[in-house]
VOPAGU-2260 file (C-alpha; in pm, 1 decimal, decimal comma):
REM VOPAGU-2260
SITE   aa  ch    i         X         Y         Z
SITE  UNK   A    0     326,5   -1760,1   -1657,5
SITE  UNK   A    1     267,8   -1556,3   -1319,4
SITE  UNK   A    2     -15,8   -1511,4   -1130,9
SITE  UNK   A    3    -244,3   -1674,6   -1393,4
SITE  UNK   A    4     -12,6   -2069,4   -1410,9
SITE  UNK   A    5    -269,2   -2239,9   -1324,7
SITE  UNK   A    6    -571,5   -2112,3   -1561,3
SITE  UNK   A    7    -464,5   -2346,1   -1859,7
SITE  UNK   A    8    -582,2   -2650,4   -1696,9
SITE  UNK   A    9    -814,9   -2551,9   -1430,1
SITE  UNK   A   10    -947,2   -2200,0   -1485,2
SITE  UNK   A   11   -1279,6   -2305,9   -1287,4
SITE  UNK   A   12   -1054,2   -2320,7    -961,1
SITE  UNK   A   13    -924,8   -2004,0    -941,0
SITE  UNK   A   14   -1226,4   -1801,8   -1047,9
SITE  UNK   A   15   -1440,4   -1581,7    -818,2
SITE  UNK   A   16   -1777,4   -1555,1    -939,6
SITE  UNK   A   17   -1908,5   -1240,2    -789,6
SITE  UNK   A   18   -2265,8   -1268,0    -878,0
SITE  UNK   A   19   -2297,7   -1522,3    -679,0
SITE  UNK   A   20   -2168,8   -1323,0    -351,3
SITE  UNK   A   21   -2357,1   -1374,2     -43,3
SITE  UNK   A   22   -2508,7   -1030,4     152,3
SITE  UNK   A   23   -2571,0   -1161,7     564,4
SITE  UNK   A   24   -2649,5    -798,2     731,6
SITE  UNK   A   25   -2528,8    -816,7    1078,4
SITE  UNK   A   26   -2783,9    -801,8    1360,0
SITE  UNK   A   27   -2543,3    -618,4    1579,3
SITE  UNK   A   28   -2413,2    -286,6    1430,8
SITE  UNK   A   29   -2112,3    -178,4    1608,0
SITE  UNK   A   30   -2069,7     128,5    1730,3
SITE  UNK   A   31   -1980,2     402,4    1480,5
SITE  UNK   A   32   -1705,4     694,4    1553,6
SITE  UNK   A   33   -1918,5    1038,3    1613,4
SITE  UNK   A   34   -1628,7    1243,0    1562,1
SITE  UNK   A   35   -1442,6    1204,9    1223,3
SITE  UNK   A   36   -1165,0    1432,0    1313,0
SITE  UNK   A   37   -1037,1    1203,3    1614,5
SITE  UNK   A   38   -1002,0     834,4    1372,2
SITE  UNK   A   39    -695,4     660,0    1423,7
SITE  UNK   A   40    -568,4     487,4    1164,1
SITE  UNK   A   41    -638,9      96,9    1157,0
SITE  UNK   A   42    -799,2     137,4    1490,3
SITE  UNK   A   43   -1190,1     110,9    1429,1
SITE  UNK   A   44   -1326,0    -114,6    1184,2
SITE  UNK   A   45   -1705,0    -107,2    1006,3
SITE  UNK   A   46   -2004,6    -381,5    1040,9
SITE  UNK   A   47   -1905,3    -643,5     761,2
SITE  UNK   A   48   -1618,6    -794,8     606,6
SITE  UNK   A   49   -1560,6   -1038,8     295,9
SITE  UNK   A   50   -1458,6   -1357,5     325,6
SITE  UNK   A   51   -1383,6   -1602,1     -25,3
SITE  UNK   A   52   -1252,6   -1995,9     123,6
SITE  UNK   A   53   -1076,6   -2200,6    -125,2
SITE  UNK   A   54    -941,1   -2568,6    -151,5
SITE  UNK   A   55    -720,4   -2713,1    -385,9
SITE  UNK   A   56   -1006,0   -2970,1    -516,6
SITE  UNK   A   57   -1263,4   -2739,8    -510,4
SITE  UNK   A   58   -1126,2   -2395,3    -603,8
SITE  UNK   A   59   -1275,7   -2057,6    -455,3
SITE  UNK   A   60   -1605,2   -2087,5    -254,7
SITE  UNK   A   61   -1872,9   -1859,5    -231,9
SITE  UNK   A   62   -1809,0   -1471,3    -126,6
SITE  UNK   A   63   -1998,6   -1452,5     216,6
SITE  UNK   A   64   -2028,7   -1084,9     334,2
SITE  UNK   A   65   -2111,2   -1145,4     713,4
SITE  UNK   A   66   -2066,9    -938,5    1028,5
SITE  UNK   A   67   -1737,4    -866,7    1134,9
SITE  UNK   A   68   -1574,4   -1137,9    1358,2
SITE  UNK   A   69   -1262,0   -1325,8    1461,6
SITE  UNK   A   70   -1170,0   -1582,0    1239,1
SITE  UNK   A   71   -1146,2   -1956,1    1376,0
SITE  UNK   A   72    -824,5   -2122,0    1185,0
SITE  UNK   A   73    -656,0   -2469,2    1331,4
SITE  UNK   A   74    -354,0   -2393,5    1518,5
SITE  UNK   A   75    -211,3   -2599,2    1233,6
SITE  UNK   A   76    -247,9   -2352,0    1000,0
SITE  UNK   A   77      58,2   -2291,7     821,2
SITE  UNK   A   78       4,9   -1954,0     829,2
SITE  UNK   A   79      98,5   -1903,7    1187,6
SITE  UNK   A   80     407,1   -2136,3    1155,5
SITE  UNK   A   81     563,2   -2065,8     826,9
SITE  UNK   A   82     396,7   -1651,2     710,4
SITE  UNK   A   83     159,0   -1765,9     454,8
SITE  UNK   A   84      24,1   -1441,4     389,0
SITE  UNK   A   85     -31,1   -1120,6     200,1
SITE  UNK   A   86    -238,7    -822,5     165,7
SITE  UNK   A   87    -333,9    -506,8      39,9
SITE  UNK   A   88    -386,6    -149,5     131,5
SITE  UNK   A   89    -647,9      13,6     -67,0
SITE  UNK   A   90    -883,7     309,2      18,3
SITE  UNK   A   91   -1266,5     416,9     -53,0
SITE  UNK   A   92   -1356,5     731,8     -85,9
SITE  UNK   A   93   -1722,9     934,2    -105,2
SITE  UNK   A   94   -1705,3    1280,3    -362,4
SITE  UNK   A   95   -1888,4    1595,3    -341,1
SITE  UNK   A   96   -2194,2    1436,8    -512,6
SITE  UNK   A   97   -2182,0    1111,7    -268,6
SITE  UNK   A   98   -2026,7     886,5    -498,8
SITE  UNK   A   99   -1828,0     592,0    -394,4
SITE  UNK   A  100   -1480,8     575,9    -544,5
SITE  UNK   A  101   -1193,3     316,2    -538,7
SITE  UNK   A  102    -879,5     434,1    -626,4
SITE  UNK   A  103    -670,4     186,8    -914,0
SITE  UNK   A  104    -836,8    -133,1    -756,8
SITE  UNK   A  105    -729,4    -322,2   -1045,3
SITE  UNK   A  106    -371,1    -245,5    -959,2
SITE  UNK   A  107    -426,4    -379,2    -610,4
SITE  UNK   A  108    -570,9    -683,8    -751,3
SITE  UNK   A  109    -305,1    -779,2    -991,1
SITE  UNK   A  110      -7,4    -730,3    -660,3
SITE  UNK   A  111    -200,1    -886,8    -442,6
SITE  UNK   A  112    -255,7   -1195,8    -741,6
SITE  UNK   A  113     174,8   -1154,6    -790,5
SITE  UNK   A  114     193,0   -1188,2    -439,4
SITE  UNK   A  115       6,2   -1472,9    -370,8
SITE  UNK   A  116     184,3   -1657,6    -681,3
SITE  UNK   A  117     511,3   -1595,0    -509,9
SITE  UNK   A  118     406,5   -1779,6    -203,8
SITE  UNK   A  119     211,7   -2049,8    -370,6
SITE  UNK   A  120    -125,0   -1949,6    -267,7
SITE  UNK   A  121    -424,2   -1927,6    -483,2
SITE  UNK   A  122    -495,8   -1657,0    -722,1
SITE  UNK   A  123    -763,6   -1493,5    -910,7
SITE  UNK   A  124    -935,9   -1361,2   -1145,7
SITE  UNK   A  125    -905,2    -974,1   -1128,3
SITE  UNK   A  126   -1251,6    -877,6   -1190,5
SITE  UNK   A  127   -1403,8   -1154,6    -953,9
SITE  UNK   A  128   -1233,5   -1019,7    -669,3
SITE  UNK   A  129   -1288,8    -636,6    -718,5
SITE  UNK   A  130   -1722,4    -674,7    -834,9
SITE  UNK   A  131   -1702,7    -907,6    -468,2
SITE  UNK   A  132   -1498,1    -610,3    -265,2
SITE  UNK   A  133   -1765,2    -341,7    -416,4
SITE  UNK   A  134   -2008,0    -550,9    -262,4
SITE  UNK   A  135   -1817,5    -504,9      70,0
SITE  UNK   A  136   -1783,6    -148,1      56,1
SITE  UNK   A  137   -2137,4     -41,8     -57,1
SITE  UNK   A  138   -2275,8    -328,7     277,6
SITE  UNK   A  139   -2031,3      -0,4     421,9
SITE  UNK   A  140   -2064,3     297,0     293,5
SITE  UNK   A  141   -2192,4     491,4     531,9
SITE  UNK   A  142   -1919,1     406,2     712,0
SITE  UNK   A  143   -1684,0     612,2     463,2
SITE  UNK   A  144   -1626,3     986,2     614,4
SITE  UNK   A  145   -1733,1    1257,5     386,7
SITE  UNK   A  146   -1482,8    1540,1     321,1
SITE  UNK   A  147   -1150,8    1603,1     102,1
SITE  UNK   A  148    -869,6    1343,2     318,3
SITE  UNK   A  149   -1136,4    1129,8     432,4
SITE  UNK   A  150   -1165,6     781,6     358,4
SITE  UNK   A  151   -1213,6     410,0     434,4
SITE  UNK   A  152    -935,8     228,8     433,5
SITE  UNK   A  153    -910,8    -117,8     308,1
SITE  UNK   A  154    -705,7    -404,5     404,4
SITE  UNK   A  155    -730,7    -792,0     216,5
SITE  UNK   A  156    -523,4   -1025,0     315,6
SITE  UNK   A  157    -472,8   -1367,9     203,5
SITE  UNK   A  158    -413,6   -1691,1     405,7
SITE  UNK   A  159    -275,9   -2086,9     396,1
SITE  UNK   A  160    -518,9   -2265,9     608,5
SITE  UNK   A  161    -333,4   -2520,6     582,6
SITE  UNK   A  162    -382,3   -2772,8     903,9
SITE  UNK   A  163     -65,9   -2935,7     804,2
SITE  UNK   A  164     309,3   -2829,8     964,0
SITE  UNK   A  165     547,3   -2916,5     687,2
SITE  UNK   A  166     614,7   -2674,5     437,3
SITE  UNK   A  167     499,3   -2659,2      89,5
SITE  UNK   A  168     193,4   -2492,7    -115,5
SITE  UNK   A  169    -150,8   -2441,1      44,9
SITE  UNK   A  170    -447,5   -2712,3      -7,8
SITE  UNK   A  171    -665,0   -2430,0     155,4
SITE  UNK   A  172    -692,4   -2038,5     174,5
SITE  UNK   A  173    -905,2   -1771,0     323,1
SITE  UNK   A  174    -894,5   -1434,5     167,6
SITE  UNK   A  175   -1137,7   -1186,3     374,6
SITE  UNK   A  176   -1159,6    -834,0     369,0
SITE  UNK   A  177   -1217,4    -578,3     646,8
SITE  UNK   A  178   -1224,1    -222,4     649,3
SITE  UNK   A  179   -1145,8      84,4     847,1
SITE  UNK   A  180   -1277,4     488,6     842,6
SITE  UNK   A  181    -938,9     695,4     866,7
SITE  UNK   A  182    -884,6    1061,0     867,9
SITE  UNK   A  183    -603,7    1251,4     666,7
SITE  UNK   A  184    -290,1    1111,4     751,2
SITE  UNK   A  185    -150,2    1473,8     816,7
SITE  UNK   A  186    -490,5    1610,4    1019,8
SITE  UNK   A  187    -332,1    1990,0    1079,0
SITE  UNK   A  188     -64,6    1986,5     738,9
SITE  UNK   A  189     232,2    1856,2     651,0
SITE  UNK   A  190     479,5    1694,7     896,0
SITE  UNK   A  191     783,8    1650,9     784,3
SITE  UNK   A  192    1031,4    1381,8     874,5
SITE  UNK   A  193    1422,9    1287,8    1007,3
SITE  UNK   A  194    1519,3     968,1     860,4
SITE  UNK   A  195    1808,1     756,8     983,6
SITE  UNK   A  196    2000,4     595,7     705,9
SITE  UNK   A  197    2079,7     207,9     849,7
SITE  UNK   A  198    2355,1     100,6     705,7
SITE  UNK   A  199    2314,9    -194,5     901,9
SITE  UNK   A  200    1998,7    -384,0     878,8
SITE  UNK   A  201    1888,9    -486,6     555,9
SITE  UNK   A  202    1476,6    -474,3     442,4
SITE  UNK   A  203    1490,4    -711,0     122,0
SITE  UNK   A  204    1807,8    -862,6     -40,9
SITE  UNK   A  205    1821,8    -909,8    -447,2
SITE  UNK   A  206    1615,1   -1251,2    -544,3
SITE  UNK   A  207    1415,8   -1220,4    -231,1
SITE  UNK   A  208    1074,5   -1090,4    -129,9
SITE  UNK   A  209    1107,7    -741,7     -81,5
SITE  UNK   A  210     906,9    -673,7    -420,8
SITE  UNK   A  211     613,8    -831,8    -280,9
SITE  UNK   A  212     330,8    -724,1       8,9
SITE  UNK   A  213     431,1   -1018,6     267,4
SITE  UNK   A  214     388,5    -968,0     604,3
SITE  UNK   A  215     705,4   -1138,1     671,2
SITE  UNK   A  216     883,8    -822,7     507,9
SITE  UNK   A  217     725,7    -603,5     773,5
SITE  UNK   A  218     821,7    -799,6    1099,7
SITE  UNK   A  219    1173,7    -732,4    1084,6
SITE  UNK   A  220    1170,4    -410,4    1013,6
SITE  UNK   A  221    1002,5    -336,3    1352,9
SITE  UNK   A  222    1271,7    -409,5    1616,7
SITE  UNK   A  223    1493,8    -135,7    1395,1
SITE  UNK   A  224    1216,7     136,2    1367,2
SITE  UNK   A  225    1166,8     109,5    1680,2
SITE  UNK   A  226    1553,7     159,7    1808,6
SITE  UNK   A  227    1524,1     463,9    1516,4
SITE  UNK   A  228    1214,6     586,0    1718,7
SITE  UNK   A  229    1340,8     621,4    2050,9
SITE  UNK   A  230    1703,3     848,5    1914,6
SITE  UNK   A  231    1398,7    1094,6    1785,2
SITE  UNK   A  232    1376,7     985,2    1402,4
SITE  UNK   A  233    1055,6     954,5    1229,4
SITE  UNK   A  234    1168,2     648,9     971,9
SITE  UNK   A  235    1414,7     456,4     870,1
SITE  UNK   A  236    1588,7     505,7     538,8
SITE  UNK   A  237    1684,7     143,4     405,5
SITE  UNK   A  238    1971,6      67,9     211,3
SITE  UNK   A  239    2162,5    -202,9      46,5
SITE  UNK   A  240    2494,1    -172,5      58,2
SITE  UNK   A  241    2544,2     211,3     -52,4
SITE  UNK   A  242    2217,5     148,4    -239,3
SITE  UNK   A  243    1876,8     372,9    -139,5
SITE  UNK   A  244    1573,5     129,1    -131,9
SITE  UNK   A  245    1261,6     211,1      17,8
SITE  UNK   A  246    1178,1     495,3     329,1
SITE  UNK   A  247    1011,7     331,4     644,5
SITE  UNK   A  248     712,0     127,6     441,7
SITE  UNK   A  249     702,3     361,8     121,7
SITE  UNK   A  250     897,0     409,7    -156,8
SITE  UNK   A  251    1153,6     673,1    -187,6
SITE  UNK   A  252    1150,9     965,9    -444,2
SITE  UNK   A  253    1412,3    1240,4    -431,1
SITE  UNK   A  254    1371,3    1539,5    -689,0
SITE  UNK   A  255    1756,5    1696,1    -718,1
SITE  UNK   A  256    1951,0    1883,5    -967,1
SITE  UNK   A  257    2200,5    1661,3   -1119,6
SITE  UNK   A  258    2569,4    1724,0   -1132,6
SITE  UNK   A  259    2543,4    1813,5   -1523,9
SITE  UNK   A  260    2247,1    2085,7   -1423,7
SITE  UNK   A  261    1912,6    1863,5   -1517,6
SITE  UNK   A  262    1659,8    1857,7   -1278,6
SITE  UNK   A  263    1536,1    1456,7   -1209,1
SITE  UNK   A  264    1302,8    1290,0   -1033,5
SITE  UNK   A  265    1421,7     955,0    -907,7
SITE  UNK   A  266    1320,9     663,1    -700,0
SITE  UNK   A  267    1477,9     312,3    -715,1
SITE  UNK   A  268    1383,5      97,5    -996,2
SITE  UNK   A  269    1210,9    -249,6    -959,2
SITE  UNK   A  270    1460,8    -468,0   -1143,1
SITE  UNK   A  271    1613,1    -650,6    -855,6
SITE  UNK   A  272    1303,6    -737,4    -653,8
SITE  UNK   A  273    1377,6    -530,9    -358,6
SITE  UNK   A  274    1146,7    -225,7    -392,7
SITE  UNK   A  275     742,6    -284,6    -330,5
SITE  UNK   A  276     609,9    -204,2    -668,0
SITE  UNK   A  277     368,9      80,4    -507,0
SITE  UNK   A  278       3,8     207,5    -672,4
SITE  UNK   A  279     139,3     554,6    -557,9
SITE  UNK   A  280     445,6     531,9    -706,3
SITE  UNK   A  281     326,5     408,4   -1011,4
SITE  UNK   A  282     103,5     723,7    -989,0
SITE  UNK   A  283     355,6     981,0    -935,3
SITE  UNK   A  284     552,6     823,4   -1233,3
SITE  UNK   A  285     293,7     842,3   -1491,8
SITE  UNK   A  286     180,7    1201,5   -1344,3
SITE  UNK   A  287     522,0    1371,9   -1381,9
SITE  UNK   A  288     593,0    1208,6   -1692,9
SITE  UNK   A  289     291,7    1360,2   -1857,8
SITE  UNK   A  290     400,4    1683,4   -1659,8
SITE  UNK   A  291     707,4    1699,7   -1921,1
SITE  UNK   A  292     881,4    1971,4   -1682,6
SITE  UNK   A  293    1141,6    1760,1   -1582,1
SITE  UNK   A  294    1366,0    1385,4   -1611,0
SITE  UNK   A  295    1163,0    1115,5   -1444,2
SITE  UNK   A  296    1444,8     800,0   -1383,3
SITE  UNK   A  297    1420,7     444,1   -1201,4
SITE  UNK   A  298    1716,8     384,4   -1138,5
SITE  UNK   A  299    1930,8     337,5    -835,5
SITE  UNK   A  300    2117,4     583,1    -685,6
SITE  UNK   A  301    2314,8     584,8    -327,8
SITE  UNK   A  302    2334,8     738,3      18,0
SITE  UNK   A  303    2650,3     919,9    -114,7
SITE  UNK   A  304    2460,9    1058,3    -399,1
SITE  UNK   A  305    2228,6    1198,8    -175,8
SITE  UNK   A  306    2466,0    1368,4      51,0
SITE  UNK   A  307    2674,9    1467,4    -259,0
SITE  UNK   A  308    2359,6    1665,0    -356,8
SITE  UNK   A  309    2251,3    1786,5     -18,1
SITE  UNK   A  310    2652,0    1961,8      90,7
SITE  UNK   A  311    2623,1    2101,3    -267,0
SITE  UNK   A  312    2282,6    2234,5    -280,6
SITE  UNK   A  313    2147,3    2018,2    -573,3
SITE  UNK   A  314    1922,1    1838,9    -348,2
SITE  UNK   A  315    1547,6    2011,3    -401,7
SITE  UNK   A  316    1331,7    1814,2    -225,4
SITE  UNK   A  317    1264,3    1443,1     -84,4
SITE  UNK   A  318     946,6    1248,1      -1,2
SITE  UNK   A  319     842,2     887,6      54,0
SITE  UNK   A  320     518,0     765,8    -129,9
SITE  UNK   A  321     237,3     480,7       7,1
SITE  UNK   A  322    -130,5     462,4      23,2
SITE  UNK   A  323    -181,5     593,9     361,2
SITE  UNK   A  324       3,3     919,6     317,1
SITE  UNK   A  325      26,4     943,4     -42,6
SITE  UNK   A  326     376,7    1125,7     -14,8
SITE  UNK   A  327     522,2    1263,5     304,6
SITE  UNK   A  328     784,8    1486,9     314,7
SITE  UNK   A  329    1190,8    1444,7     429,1
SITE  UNK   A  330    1351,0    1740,9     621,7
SITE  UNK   A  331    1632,7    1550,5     708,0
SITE  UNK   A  332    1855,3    1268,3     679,1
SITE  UNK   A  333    2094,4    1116,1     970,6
SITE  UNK   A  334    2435,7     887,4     810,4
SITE  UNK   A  335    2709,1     756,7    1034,1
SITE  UNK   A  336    2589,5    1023,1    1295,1
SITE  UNK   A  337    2626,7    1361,3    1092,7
SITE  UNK   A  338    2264,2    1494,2    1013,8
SITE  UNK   A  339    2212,2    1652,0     612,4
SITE  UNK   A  340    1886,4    1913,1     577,2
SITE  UNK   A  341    1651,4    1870,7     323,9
SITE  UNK   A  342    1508,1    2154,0     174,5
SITE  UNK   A  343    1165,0    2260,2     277,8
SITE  UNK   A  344     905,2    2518,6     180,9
SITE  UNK   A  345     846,8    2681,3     540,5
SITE  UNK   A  346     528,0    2786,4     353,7
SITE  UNK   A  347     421,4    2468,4     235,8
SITE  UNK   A  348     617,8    2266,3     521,5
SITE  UNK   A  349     712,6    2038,2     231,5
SITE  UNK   A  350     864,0    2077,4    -108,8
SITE  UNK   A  351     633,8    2219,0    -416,8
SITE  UNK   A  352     634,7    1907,8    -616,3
SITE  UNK   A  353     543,2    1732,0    -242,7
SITE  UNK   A  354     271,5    1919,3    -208,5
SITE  UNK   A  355     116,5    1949,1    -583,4
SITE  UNK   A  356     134,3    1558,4    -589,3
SITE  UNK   A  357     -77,0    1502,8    -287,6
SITE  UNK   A  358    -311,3    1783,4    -467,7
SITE  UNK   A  359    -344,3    1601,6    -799,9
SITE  UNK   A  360    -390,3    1276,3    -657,5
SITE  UNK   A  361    -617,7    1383,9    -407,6
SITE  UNK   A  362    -835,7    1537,7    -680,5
SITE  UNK   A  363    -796,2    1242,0    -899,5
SITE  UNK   A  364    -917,4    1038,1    -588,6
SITE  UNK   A  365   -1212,5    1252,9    -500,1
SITE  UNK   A  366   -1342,4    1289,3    -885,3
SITE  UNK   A  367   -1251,9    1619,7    -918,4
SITE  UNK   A  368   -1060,3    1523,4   -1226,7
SITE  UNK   A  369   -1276,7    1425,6   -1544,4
SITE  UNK   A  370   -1217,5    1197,8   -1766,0
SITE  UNK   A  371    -927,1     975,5   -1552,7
SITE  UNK   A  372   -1018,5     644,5   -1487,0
SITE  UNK   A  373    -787,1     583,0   -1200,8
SITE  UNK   A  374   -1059,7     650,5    -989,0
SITE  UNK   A  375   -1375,9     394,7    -986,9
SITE  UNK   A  376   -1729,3     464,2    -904,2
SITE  UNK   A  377   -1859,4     169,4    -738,7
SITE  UNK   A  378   -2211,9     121,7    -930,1
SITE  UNK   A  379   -2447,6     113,4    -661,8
SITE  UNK   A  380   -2665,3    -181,3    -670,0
């Protein structure tokens, strides 16, 4: 039944009725960066944000688009004793004709709806939430930086309320919105990255959570970046077993000539439930598949694999793939302390099919591409 279980006998309580969205300008603008090029990612935030209550008896509340502010939960709230949350990352962008664009927010909806299911908090209708989060970004949108690698980005996140410690499905939830200008993740080009392959800590196990955008999937992993950090490494790249998951907090994507000669495009496949089923990923599949120049797989493939291909120059290229970079770049990969070189274009300081899909997508974002509907003008009214 997924995200939608609960429509049959209550639709009413798990609809958001946009229309009905409440605008509350703030009275105190906050200050606004003067220089584009210095934004930090995640570090300043714009004048509003969304906030949608629910309760079990009641359903979702009214959309309230207010000025930005802590939120006041109960200490109780199950949230801070038991990681009753999710979220997003999504990003706004303005074209060459001053259009405001979402990229795939649809797709964001329905993961952030599969997420929420898997923890037992309340979903959503699709539609209700996106109409309410245009709302949010127009209150914004002179917020958004103009220019190609500019944009807003956008983080909702869903919480249990709950004031209750014992554990068990949310009677109450707050999803809110806020928002953040960001600058290209790579501000002077392309830097690519040393991975360490950890053959000892684990990111998501079969039958677990690793499929889904939980916070508690992120915690962990921090302790073991940050040991990867200070022996000079960029990432960590997670496996299971032999088995190649995901790259730091992207998915993984190596293009490589296989031992029979065909060139292939792989990155893990999403059977198991360990790999984050990413809106750039998704993207890059559908593009090279429609490219037709080469084998696009999901399947899963392993460390050895990798350094089989590396020592006998199949490997071509490797990148991982997220919404904040859109793909970055692998120069090299550290396993059981010998170091294997990726190939890189020292002209591109990436590999071509690196580079071309940050171009297309890019364009695709920006509305430099007709006729795709990936990306969404936000009507503005």
């Amino acid at each position: 039944m997924g995200a939608y279980r609960f429509f049959a006998t209550a639709q009413s309580l798990y609809t958001i009725d946009a229309s009905k969205t409440q605008v509350q300008p703030t009275k105190t603008p906050r200050e606004k960066y003067t220089d584009k090029t210095k934004l930090l990612f995640g570090k300043e935030f714009t004048d509003h944000m969304l906030e949608i209550e629910w309760e079990a008896e009641k359903g979702w509340g009214t959309p309230v688009i207010s000025a930005y502010h802590d939120l006041k939960i109960s200490p109780a709230a199950s949230v801070l004793h038991y990681g009753l949350e999710c979220f997003e990352g999504m990003k706004a962008y303005k074209d060459d004709k001053g259009n405001v664009r979402l990229f795939r927010p649809y797709e964001n909806a329905k993961r952030l709806n599969r997420s929420a299911d898997r923890l037992r908090l309340p979903t959503f209708n699709e539609e209700g939430f996106v109409k309410s989060l245009e709302k949010l970004v127009l209150a914004d949108k002179d917020w958004i930086p103009e220019g190609k690698g500019y944009s807003m980005y956008i983080r909702p996140t869903l919480i249990s309320t709950q004031r209750t410690l014992g554990v068990g499905p949310a009677q109450t939830a707050l999803l809110f919105v806020i928002m953040s200008p960001v600058g290209p993740y790579y501000p002077t080009g392309f830097k690519p990255v040393k991975l360490l392959a950890d053959s000892l800590n684990v990111r998501a196990y079969p039958g677990g959570t690793g499929g889904f955008k939980l916070g508690g999937n992120y915690a962990p992993t921090i302790a073991p970046q940050a040991e990867a950090a200070a022996k000079g490494f960029s990432q960590i790249l997670w496996l299971l077993g032999d088995k190649v998951t995901e790259v730091g907090t992207m998915n993984m994507f190596v293009l490589w000539k296989t031992p029979s000669g065909q060139t292939e495009l792989i990155t893990p496949p999403l059977t198991d439930g360990t790999i984050l089923p990413g809106i750039t990923r998704d993207s890059i599949l559908q593009l090279s598949k429609k490219w037709g120049e080469f084998t696009v797989s999901e399947r899963d493939f392993t460390i050895q694999e990798v350094i089989a291909a590396i020592r006998e120059n199949r490997m071509i290229e490797a990148f991982g793939a997220g919404t904040a970079a859109i793909v970055s770049p692998i120069e090299s990969i550290s396993y059981k302390g010998t170091d294997y070189k990726v190939p890189i274009d020292s002209s591109l300081n990436s590999g071509k099919l690196t580079k071309r899909l940050l171009d297309s997508i890019l364009a695709i974002q920006y509305g430099e591409v007709a006729g795709n509907d990936w990306s969404v003008v936000v009507p503005n009214n």
